[in-house]
C-alpha positions, 0 to 999 in steps of 0.5 A, a space after each residue: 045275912 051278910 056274913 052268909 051271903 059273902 061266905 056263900 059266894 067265896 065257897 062257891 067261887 073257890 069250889 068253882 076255881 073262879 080266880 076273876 071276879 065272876 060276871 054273873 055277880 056283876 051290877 050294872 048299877 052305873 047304866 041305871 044311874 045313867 038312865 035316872 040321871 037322864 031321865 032327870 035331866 028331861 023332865 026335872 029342868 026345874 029342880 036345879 035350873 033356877 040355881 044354875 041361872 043363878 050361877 050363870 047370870 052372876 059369874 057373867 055380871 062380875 065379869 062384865 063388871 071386871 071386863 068394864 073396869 081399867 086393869 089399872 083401876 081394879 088391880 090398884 083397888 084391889 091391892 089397896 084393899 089387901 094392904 088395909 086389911 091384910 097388910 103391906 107385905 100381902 100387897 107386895 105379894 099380890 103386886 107381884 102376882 099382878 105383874 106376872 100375870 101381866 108380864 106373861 099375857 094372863 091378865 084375862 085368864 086371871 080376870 075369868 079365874 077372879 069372878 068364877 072363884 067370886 061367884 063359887 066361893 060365894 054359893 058355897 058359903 051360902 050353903 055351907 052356912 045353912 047346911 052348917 046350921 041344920 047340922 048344929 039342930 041335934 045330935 041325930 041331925 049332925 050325924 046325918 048330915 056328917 055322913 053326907 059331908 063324907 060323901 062329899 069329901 072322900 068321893 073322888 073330886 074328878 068324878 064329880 065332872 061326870 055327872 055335872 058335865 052329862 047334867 050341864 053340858 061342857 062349860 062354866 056351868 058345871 065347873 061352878 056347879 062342881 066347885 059348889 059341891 065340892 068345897 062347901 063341906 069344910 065349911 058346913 062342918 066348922 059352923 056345925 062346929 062353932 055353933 054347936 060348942 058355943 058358951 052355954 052361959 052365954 045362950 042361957 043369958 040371952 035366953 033369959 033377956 027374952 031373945 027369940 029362936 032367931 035372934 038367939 041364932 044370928 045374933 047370939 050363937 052365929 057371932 060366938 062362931 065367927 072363929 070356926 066360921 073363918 076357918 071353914 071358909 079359909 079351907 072353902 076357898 082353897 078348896 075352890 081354887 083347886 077344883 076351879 083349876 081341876 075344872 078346865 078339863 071340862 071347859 071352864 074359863 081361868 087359869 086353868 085352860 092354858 095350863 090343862 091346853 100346855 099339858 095336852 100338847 106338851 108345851 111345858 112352857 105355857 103350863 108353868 106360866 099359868 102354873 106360877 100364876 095359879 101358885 100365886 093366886 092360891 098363897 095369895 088367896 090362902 094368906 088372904 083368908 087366914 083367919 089367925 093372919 094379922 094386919 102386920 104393916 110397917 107403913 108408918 110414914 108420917 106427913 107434915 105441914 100445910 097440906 096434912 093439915 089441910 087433909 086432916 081437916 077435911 076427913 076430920 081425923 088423923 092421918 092413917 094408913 088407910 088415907 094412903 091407900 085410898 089416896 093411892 086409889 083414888 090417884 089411879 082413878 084419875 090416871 086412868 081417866 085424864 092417861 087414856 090409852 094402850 098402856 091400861 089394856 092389861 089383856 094386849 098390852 104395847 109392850 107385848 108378852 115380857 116374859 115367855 117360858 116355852 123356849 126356856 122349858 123347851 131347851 131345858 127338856 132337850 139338855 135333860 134328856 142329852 145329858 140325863 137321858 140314859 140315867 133317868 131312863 135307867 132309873 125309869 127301867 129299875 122302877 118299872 121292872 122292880 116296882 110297878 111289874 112285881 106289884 101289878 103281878 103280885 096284885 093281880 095273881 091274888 084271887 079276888 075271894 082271897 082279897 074279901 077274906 083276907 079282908 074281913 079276917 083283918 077288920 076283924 082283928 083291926 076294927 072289929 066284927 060288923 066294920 070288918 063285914 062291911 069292908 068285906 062287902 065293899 071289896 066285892 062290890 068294887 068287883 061287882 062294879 067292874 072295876 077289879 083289874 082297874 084296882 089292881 092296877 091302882 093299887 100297883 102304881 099308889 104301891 110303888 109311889 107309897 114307897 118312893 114317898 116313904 124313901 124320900 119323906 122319912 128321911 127329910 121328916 127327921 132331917 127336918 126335926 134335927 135342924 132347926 135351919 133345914 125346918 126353915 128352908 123345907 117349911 115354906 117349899 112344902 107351904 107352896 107344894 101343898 098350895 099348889 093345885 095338884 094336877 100342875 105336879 105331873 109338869 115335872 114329873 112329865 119333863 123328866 121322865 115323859 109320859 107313863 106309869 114312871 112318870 105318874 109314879 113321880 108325880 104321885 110322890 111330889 104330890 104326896 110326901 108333904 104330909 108324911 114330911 110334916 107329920 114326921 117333924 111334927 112327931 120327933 119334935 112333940 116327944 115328951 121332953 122328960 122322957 128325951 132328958 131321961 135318956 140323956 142323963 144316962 148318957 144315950 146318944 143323939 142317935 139313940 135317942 131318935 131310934 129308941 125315943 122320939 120315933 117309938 114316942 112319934 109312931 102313931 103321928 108318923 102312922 097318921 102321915 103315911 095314911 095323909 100319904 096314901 089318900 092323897 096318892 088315890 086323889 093323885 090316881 086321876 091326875 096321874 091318868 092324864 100321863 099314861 097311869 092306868 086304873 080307876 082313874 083312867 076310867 074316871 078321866 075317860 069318863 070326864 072327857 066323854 060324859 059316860 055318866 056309866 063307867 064314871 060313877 062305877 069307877 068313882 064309886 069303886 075308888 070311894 070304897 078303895 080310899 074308905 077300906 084303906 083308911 079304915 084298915 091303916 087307922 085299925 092298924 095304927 091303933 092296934 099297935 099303939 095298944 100292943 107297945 102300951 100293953 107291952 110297956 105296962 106293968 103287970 099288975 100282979 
């Protein structure tokens, strides 16, 4: 019935010369979703108040418990504690952290961000555990509950906002209950993971010392998952992060308000304040959550004499490292007790705001654009004309029922008959949903930042593989490009270029070369070695070697980058709005900002199907061709 009614609809559209998306096949699926949502929120307050009073009270409880500490106190306590477990060059890192966000007035900012990461990370991984164990009862039950992780994860995060903020209203609330949802799949994927790879030999000998369902879970297969488990929520937690800084738009407490209040009015000195600090915290945190980090300290000084004898003898064991992390501690302690005063008050401290960036970013915006204006504007113009104008025409001229033949006549080829229907069907549906001339735009601008990225990112890949000194220097700036949360990369885009489309083009790039950068290094250094010393002996040079060799050898891991590439240009589409990008996700943060549950859901859904027909279509591709050069480089066998 489906090929039919496609087919059915684009004869009659062609017959009927029908270049747009026709209004008679429109479905007003968001109004509905918007009535059933508030109908929802009238008479089914029972449903999810009890978890967001959850939320609330523990969010407000840490933070008085935070507020009613000494900064000195809780800061000291909680570098002593990276030191133990982490080791003392984690502790430095976070001693720097402490200091910038001390030096520039973000100490309560810092303190918010601290208990709201605390009390979300801690649903999350709740959930995600329980989710995680239904998903390991069996095969029918993890595809289920795999095709809901999906969801989760490929609907765009920004649209999460707008059913939460027309649920909960503007504030902390729905930020906590958005970044629930939003980070728990990674972690309710590696338990589903750990428990369900867990040795067989192991479970049977429980089993066989009588362990009942429960013990054999928690004390059995919950242990043997620990590894998966860890990473899960190494991968929760940055995920946290980087929705709890997204959720400022929405009133949320953190760092994120005086970054996301710095680019509403511009001042790109107070944004990079709270930027580096949000930078920090999330290396800070992602090398804290490491499952494979190791407690690497050097910190091996020894005490002598009288008094470590008499320390020794009052724990009952050697000195260690942790006595002087808890004699530091403990020294804190009594500083702040027996040293009352201004010096502890990290929020209005006596010696004021030490570091202040807004004149510093300020004079560099008016040296840019003195002795940079004319280039930059020129460079501005070459990408709007040549780039962004040619593919919005080129986009928008193609008829939409083009658009779902071509299509399913593609899946076809690439994916096969029933996935190249249902491809077919989501572009119609994308038209269906209103949303056609915003996804021609989309399109337009992920377009032109594609190849900005592919310009840029296949050249520093190879330049990376070929040196190993290049590899040193790149590796950690795409570490911290790729911590960063990714709404802080339109600050540099903005301060070069001002706000538009140029300018959501070059924040789109930033955002999105890393992975075609890596997977390109990762893909010319993985080539079979046999094959490279083959060709050397007969005498290929070096750059025959890369152009005949290792990339044919690396297309496919390349392919897989530039895919990475283009997801992470749609998740840009929405950040890019608040800079002047038109599309679905200026409809998205249109939404957001006005709790229109309608347009959000009908633009979230559309960009959804865009990122899954895109995906689908690019894999198809990438396995077609590997089939083609292996085919092509087989033996006929006669």
């Amino acid at each position: 019935m489906l090929p039919i009614a496609i087919g059915a609809v684009i004869l009659s559209a062609f017959t009927l010369n029908l270049s747009e998306f026709p209004q008679i096949l429109r479905l007003r699926i968001g109004s509905l979703l918007e009535s059933a949502f508030a109908l929802f929120r009238e008479d089914a307050t029972w449903v999810y108040e009890p978890f967001t009073s959850a939320l609330d009270i523990s969010y407000a409880a840490l933070l008085n418990l935070f507020t009613g500490i000494s900064p000195v106190v809780l800061a000291v306590g909680l570098l002593c504690l990276l030191g133990y477990f982490r080791g003392l060059k984690l502790a430095l890192l976070g001693l720097v952290t402490f200091i910038w966000v001390v030096a520039t007035g973000l100490w309560e900012y810092t303190v918010e961000t601290l208990a709201f990461m605390l009390v979300g990370v801690g649903a999350a991984f709740i959930l995600g555990i329980i989710v995680g164990m239904i998903g390991a009862i069996g095969p029918r039950i993890n595809a289920a509950v795999n095709i809901f992780l999906d969801s989760l994860q490929a609907f765009p995060a920004f649209a999460y906002l707008v059913p939460a903020v027309f649920l909960f209203g503007m504030g902390n609330t729905a930020a906590l209950v958005v970044t629930v949802i939003y980070s728990l799949p990674p972690l309710a994927r590696m338990t589903s993971l750990g428990l369900r790879t867990a040795s067989e030999d192991t479970i049977e000998a429980a089993i066989s010392a009588g362990a009942n369902p429960r013990q054999l879970l928690f004390g059995v297969k919950l242990p043997l998952a620990r590894n998966s488990i860890q990473a899960g929520t190494n991968q929760l937690i940055m995920y946290a992060i980087a929705m709890a800084t997204m959720a400022a738009m929405v009133g949320a407490a953190g760092l994120g308000a005086p970054v996301w209040s710095g680019l509403s009015r511009l001042a790109f000195g107070d944004a990079l304040e709270g930027g580096i600090a949000l930078v920090l915290i999330a290396i800070l945190i992602d090398r804290a959550s490491d499952p494979s980090g190791r407690n690497t300290t050097v910190f091996k000084t020894r005490v002598s004499g009288a008094s470590a004898q008499i320390l020794r003898s009052l724990w009952g064991r050697p000195w260690g490292k942790g006595h002087y992390y808890l004699l530091t501690f403990v020294a804190a302690v009594l500083a702040s007790q027996l040293h009352r005063g201004t010096w502890q008050d990290f929020s209005d401290p006596p010696w004021g705001v030490l570091v202040n960036l807004r004149e510093p970013a300020d004079a560099f915006v008016l040296w840019l654009t003195l002795n940079w204006g004319p280039v930059l504007e020129d460079v501005s113009n070459f990408v709007q004309t040549y780039g962004l104008n040619v593919l919005a025409d080129f986009f928008g001229s193609i008829p939409w029922y083009v658009v779902v033949v071509a299509t399913v006549v593609i899946g076809y080829v690439l994916v096969g008959r029933i996935a190249s229907l249902l491809l077919g069907a989501g572009v119609m549906f994308i038209g269906a949903f209103g949303m056609w001339q915003e996804t021609v735009e989309t399109m337009a601008v992920v377009s032109t930042s594609i190849g900005v990225v592919v310009l840029i990112g296949f050249p520093l890949g190879i330049l990376m593989a070929m040196s190993d000194p290049v590899a040193r220097v790149l590796r950690p700036v795409l570490d911290v490009m790729q911590a960063l949360p990714v709404y802080l990369l339109i600050i540099p885009a903005v301060m070069l270029l001002g706000i538009g489309e140029v300018a959501a083009v070059l924040a789109t790039a930033i955002a999105a070369v890393p992975p075609l950068i890596r997977y390109t290094n990762a893909a010319l250094r993985g080539a079979d070695p046999e094959v490279v010393e083959a060709a050397t002996m007969f005498g290929a040079t070096p750059g025959q070697i890369l152009r005949q060799v290792r990339i044919p050898l690396g297309l496919k891991t390349i392919a897989i980058g530039l895919n990475q590439a283009i997801l992470m240009s749609l998740v840009m589409a929405v950040v890019s709005a608040m800079i002047g990008a038109p599309g679905l996700g200026s409809s998205i943060l249109t939404s957001v900002l006005k709790a229109d549950l309608a347009i959000g859901f009908e633009a979230g859904l559309a960009m959804f199907l865009l990122a899954v027909i895109i995906d689908r279509l690019f894999n198809g591709a990438t396995n077609y061709l590997a089939e083609a050069r292996h085919s092509a480089g087989s033996p006929e066998k006669e």
